[in-house]
Wavefront OBJ file of the C-alpha trace (Angstrom):
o trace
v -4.422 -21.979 4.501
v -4.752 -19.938 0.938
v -7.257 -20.435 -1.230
v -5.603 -21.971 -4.530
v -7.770 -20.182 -7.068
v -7.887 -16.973 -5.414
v -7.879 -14.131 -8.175
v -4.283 -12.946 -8.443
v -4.519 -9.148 -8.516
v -0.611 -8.313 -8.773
v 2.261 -10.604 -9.170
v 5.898 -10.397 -10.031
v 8.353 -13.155 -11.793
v 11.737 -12.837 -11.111
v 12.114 -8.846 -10.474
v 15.121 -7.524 -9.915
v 14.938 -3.687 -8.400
v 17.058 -0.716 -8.369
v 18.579 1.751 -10.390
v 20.510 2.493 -13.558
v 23.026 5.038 -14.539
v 25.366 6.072 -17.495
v 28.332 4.659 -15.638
v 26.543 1.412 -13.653
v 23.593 -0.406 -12.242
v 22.828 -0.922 -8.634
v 20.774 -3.882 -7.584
v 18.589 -3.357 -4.570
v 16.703 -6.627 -4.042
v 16.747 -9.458 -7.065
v 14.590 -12.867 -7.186
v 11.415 -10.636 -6.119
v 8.529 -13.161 -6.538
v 5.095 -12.578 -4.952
v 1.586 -12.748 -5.442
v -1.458 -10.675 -4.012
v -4.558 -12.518 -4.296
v -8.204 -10.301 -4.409
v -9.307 -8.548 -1.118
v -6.059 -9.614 0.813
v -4.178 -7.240 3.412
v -0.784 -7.000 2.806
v 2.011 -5.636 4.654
v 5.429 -4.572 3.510
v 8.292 -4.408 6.379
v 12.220 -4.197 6.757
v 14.384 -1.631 7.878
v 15.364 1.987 6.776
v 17.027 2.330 3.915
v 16.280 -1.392 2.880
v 14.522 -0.808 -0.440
v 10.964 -0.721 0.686
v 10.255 2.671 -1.461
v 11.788 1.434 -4.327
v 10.170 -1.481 -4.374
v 6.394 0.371 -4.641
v 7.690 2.680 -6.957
v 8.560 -0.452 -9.224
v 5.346 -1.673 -8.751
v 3.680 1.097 -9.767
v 5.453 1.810 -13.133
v 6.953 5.184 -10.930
v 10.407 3.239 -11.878
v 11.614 0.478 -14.309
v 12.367 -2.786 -12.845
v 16.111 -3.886 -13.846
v 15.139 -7.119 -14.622
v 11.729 -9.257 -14.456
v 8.033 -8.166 -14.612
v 5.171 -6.808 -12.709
v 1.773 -7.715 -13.622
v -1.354 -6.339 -12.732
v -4.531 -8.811 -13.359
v -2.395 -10.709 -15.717
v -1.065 -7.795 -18.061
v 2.431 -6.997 -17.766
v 3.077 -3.503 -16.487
v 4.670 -1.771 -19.032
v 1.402 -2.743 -21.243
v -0.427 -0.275 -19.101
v -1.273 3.194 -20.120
v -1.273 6.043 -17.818
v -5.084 5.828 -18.097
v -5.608 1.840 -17.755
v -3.477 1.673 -14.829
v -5.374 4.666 -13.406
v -8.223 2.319 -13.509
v -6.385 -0.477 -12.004
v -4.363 1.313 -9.540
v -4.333 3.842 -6.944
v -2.099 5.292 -4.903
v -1.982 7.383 -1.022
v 1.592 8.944 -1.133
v 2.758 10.730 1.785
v 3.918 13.777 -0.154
v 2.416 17.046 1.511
v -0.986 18.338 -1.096
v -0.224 20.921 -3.708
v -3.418 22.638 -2.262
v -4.981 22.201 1.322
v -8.135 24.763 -0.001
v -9.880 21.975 -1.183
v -12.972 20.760 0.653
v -12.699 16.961 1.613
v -15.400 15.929 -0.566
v -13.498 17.935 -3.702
v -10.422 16.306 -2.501
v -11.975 12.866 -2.925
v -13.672 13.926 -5.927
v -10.243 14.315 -7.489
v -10.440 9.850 -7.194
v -12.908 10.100 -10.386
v -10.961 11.659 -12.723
v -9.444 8.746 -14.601
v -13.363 8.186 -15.686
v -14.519 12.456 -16.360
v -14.881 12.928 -19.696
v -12.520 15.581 -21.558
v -14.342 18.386 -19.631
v -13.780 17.078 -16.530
v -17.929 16.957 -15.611
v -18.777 14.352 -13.224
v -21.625 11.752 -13.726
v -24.278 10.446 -11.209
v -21.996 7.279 -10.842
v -19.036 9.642 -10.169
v -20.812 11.316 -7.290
v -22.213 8.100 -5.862
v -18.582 6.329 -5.628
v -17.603 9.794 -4.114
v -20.737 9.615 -1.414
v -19.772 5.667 -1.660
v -16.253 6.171 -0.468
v -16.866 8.731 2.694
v -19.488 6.604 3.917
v -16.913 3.397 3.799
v -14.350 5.865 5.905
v -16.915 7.358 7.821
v -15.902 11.088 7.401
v -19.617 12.146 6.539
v -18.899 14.624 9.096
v -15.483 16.086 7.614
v -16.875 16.516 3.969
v -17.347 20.223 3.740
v -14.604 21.119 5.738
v -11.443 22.630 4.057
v -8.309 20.263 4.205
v -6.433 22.301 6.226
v -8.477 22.329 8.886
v -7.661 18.573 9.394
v -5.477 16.759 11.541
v -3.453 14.571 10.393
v -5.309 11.444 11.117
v -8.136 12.692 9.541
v -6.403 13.859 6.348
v -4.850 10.656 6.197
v -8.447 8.482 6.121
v -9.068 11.597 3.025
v -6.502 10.077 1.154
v -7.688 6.628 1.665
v -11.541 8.131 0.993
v -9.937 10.168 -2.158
v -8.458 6.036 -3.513
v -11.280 4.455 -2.931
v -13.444 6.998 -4.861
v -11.281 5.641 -7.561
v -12.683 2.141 -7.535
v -9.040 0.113 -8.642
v -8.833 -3.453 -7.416
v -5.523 -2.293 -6.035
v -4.892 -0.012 -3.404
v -1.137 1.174 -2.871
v -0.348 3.136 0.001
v 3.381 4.280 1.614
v 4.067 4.858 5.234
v 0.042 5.517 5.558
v 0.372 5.688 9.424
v 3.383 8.207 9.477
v 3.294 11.343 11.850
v 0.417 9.556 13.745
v -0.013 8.649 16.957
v 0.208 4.985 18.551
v -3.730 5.103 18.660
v -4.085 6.525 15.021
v -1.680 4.296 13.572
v -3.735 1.236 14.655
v -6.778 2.975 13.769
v -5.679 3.930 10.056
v -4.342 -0.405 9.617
v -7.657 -1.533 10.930
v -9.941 0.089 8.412
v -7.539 -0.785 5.797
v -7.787 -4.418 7.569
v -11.940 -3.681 7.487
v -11.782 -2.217 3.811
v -9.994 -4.947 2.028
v -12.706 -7.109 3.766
v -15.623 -5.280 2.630
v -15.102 -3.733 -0.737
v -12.369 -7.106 -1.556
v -10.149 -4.560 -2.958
v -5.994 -5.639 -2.413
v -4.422 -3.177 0.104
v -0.463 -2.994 -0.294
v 1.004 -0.656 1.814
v 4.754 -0.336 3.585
v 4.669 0.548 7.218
v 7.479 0.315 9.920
v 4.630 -0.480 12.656
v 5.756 -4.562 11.579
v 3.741 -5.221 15.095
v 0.592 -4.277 14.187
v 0.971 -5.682 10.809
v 1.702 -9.118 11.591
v -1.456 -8.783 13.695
v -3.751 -7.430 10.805
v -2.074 -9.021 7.451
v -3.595 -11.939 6.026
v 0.262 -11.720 4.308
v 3.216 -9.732 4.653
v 6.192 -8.926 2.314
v 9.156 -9.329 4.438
v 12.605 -6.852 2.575
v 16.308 -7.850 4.494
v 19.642 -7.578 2.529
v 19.964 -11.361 1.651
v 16.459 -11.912 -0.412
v 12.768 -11.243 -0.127
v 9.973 -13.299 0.939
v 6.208 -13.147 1.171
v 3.862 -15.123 3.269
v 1.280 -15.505 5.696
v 2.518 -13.692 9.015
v 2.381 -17.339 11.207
v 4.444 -18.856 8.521
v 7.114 -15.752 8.401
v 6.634 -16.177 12.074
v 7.784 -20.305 12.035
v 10.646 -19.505 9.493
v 12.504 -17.036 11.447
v 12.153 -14.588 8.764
v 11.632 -11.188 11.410
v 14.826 -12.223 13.684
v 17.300 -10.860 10.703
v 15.283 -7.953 10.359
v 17.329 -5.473 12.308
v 20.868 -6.344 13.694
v 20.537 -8.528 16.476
v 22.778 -6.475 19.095
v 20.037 -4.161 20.436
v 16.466 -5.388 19.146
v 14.992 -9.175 19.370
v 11.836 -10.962 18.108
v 9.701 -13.515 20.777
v 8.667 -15.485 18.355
v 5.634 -16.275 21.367
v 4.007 -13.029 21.380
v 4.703 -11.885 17.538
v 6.673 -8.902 18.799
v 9.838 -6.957 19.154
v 11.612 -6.287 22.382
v 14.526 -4.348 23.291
v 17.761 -6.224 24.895
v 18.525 -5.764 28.558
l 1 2 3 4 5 6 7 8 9 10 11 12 13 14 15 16 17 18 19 20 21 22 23 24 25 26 27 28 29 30 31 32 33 34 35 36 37 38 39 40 41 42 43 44 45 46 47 48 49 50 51 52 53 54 55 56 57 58 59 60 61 62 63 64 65 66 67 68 69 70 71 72 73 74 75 76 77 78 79 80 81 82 83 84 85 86 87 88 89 90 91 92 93 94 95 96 97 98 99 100 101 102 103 104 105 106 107 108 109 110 111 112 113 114 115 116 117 118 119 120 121 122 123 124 125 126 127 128 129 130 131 132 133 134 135 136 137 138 139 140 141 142 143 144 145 146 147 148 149 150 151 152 153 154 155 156 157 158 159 160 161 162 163 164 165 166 167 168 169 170 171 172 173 174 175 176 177 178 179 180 181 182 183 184 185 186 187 188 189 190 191 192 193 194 195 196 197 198 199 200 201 202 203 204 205 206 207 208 209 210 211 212 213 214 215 216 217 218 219 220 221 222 223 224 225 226 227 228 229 230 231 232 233 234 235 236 237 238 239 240 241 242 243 244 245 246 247 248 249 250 251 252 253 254 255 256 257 258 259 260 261 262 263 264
């Protein structure tokens, strides 16, 4: 059951998503309501091409909503200066780095930023949330090593390291487990599962492994063409809101195991 008075770290009233030209306006998803209450695992899931990307970028002030609001701790988005949401937010993108010739801890340093003064010289507490943050991913071992001597997996828990260096009460992260392997993948959603524990930071991130997340999620946003709904992954579960996921002709839900099976 959810705890009632559970600190609401983003929420969104009536958001409408998509985008807006000279000649017309294309609605994605509309009647987006959800809330993400403090230190809660959530996982966002449909198919390709459903809206999933444009929903984060929304969320993030990336892209203007075309109608409703976002809020973040109870201050509407578009309040938020670069800098404030800086402090509020951060993000692991799966765009490729400008420059792999950083060392991991450099790359992680880069987290601090939003609180360097105009020089850019770090403080004691900058360097502890750094040390802080690669002791939380356990990468002690990676830290001097450049980034492109990384595998993927690795780089990816960098990214993570490099956000929560940052110290935001949200955490925003798209496709994290993409290019990894079936091990890696359920490696990178359990420390987010373990980090949203420990530090009680929100984790949002959008993943097509909808398996593993309906295992690990205390609460999932579910995206099909008719609406959008967010809830505990049992109650998605009872509602029947994964069988109109994907069309029905080749892939099916057990609603027994939690899973997806292929027709015979």
């Amino acid at each position: 059951m959810e705890v009632t008075n559970k600190h609401i770290v983003l929420n969104t009233e009536n958001l409408s998503i998509g985008y807006t030209s000279k000649k017309e306006q294309t609605i994605i998803a509309s009647d987006i309501n959800i809330k993400l209450g403090q230190g809660e695992l959530v996982g966002l899931v449909g198919a390709n091409g459903i809206g999933k990307s444009t929903l984060l970028r929304t969320l993030t002030k990336v892209q203007d909503p075309i109608k409703g609001q976002v809020f973040i701790n109870s201050i509407p988005l578009e309040k938020q200066n670069a800098l404030d949401l800086a402090k509020t937010l951060s993000l692991v993108l799966t765009e490729k780095l400008i420059s792999k010739n950083l060392t991991v801890f450099e790359l992680i340093a880069l987290g601090r930023q939003p609180y360097t003064n105009w020089l850019g010289s770090f403080s004691k507490t900058d360097i502890d949330m750094v040390y802080r943050a690669i002791r939380l991913i356990n990468i002690e071992s990676l830290k001097d090593k450049k980034c492109f001597e990384l595998s993927d997996g690795q780089l990816q828990k960098v990214m993570i390291a490099r956000a929560l260096s940052q110290d935001t009460d949200l955490i925003i992260l798209d496709e994290p487990t993409t290019h990894l392997d079936m091990y890696h993948k359920a490696y990178i959603l359990k420390l987010l599962q373990k980090l949203a524990k420990e530090t009680n930071k929100t984790i949002l991130f959008s993943s097509h492994e909808i398996d593993l997340a309906i295992q690990l999620c205390d609460k999932m946003i579910v995206m099909t063409e008719s609406q959008v709904v967010s809830d505990e992954p049992c109650n998605l579960i009872s509602n029947g809101h994964f069988e109109n996921l994907f069309p029905k002709d080749l892939i099916a839900f057990d609603e027994k195991t939690g899973s997806f099976r292929v027709k015979k």
